[in-house]
N, C-alpha and C positions, 0 to 999 in steps of 0.2 A: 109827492110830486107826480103829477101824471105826463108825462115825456110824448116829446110832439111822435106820430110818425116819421119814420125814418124816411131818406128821399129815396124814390123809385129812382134806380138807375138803369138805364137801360143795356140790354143784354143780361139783367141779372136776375135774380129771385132769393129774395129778405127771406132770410130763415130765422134769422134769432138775433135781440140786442143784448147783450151785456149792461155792465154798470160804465163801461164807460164804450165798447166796443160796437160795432152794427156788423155782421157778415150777410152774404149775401152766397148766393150760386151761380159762375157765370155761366153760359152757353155749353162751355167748353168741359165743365164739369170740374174746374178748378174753383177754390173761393178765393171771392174778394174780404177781405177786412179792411173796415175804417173803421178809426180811431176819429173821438169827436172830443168836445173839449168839456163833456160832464164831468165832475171831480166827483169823486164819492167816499165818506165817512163814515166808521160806525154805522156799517151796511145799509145806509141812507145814499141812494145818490142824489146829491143838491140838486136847487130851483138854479142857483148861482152856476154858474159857466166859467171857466177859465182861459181865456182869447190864448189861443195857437197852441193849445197844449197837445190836442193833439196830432200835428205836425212836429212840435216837439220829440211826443212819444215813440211814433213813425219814424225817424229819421235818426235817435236815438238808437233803437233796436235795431235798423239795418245797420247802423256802424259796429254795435257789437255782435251781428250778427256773421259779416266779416269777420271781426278780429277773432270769431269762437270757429272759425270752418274747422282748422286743426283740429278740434279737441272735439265735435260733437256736428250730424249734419243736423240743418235747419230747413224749416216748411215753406221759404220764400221762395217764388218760382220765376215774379219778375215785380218787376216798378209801373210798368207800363199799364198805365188807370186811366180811367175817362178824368177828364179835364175838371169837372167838381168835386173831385176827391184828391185833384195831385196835391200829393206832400204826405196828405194824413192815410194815405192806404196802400197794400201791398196786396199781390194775387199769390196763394199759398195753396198745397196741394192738399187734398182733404186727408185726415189721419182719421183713426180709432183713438181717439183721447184717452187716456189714463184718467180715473176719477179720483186724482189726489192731488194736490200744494206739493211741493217737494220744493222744502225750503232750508238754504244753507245759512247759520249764525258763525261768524265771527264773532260775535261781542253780544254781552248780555243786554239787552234792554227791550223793551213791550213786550210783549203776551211770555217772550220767554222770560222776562224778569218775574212777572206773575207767577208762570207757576214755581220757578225757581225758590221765590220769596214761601212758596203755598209749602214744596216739598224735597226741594234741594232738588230738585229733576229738572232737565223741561224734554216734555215726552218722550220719560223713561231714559233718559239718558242720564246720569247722577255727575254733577258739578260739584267740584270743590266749595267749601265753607268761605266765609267772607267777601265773597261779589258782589261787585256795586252796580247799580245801572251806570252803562257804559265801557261795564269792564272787557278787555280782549280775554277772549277763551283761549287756554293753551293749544288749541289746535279746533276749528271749524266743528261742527258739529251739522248733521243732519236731523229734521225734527218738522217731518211732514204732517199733514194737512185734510181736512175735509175738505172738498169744492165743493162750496155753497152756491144756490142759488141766488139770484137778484134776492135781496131783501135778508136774506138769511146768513148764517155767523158761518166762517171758517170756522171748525177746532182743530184744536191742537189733538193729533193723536199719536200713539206710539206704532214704533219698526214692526212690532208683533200684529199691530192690529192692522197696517198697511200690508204685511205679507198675507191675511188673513184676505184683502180685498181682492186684490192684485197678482196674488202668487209670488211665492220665494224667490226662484230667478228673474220675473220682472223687477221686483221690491229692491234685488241688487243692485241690479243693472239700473233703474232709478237712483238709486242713493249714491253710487260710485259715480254715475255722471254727473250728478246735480254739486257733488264736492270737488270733481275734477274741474268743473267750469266755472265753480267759484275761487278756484285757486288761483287762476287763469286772470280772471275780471279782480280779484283783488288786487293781487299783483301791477295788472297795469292800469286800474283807478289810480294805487295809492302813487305810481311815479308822478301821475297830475294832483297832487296832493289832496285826494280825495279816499276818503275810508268808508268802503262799502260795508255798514255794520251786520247787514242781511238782507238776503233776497230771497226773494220763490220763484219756479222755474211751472211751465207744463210742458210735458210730452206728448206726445203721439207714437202710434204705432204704424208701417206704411205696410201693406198688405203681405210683403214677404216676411214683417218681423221687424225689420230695420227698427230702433227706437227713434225719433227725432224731435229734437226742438223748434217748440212753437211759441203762441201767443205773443206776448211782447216777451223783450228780456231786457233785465239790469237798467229799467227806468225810475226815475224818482215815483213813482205810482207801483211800483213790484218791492222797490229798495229799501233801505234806509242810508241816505250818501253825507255823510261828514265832511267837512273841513278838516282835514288831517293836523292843522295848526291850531286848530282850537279845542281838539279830544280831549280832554278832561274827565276821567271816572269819576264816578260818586254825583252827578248830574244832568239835568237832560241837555244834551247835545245839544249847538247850531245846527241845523240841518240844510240841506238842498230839496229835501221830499215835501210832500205835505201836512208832514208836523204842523206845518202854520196854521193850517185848517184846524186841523185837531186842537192843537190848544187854544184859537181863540173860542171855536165851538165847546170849549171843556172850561172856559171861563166865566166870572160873575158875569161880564158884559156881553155876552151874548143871552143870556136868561133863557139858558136852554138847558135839561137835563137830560144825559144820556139815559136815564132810567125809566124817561116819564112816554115813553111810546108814540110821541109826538116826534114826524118831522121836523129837521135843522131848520132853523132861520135863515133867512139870505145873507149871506157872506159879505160885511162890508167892502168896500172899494179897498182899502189899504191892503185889505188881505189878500182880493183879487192880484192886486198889483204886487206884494210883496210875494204870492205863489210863482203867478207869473214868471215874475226876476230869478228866483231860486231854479224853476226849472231852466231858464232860459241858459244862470250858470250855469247848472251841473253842464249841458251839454256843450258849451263851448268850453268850460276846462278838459272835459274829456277829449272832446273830440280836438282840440286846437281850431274849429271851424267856426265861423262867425253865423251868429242866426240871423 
């Protein structure tokens, strides 16, 4: 896919797009981020588009960015955006980024079902015998991350080799937040009967040290969000995230192969629409707010 330019905004300066994100530099020396409505799979970001997802995403992340103030500060500075970007973007304070995933599971399933099934582990952490996909772990587990670039694979890597990048007391101080705010967001997902089975978090660092929370948080695009009424182990999940992508792109009827080095097809209308509906729930169950 080769992705339009990003729009000039005025007062700003385009530094870098993401798979789904565009940041920018305002005047003032703060950034702006907007969220757009690329969806991306299997380190492919599609031709297909997803209408409002990312106002969706945006508006998502400030509620839980709220609901996390107790437990952790966050990089939002204000709401207040030029007029082509209200909904889908926030002005955020610039950090020194951590170059790692710092991802919290509750429940076994993707990349950590894999290696589990590969070694009884997932990075280096050793799980009990007989977990199914889907299964809830006896207690959360942290099992961070490479940050890839556009195009390239997160892996999965172990506490050892994140203290090796990052240093021992950041590596803490990462791991202990990223399980404290998952505690936090599980908790009050599952009262709107939603089971956050995993997320991944990034940090920042603000020039005194402070650690803080950025990028987005606890979105169907970071997540994996359940129906708490239909959790069943031993299968893939209904979801709220973009599973629906993934498995139709992982089906006969798309005549796509993750293997084959070839860009995704275009995303029929139904999945558009059924991505769509999923994100639109997650966010008015959680939040009780109407989109």
């Amino acid at each position: 896919m080769v992705r339009p330019e990003p729009p000039e905004i005025e007062g700003t300066q385009h530094l870098h797009s993401g798979k789904v994100r565009d940041l920018y530099r305002r005047d003032d020396g703060n950034l702006l981020v907007v969220a757009s409505d690329r969806i991306s799979a299997y380190d492919f970001v599609l031709d297909t588009t997803i209408p409002d997802k990312g106002v969706i995403l945006t508006q998502m992340s400030l509620w839980w960015f709220d609901k996390l103030q107790g437990v952790v500060p966050n990089h939002v500075v204000a709401v207040d955006v030029p007029d082509s970007v209200t909904g889908r973007a926030v002005v955020c304070e610039p950090l020194d980024m951590f170059s790692v995933e710092c991802v919290a599971r509750g429940y076994l399933t993707g990349s950590g079902l894999e290696d589990y099934r590969r070694s009884g582990e997932v990075c280096g952490v050793p799980l009990p015998g007989g977990l199914k996909d889907g299964s809830r772990l006896s207690e959360p587990i942290f099992t961070p991350a490479t940050k890839a670039a556009v195009g390239d694979h997160d892996e999965n890597v172990s506490y050892d080799a994140m203290v090796q990048s990052i240093g021992e007391d950041k590596a803490a101080d990462l791991r202990t937040m990223t399980l404290m705010i998952y505690a936090r967001a599980e908790e009050l997902a599952r009262e709107q009967g939603i089971i956050i089975a995993d997320t991944k978090f990034e940090f920042g660092a603000r020039r005194d040290g402070t650690v803080v929370l950025a990028d987005e948080v606890l979105t169907p695009d970071s997540s994996r969000f359940w129906p708490a009424d239909l959790w069943q182990p031993g299968r893939a999940q209904a979801s709220y995230d973009k599973q629906i992508v993934r498995d139709w792109l992982t089906s006969p009827e798309s005549g796509w192969s993750i293997d084959s080095g070839e860009a995704p097809p275009p995303l029929p209308d139904r999945v558009i629409e059924r991505t769509r509906a999923g994100y639109v729930e997650a966010f008015e169950r959680l939040t009780g707010q109407e989109f």
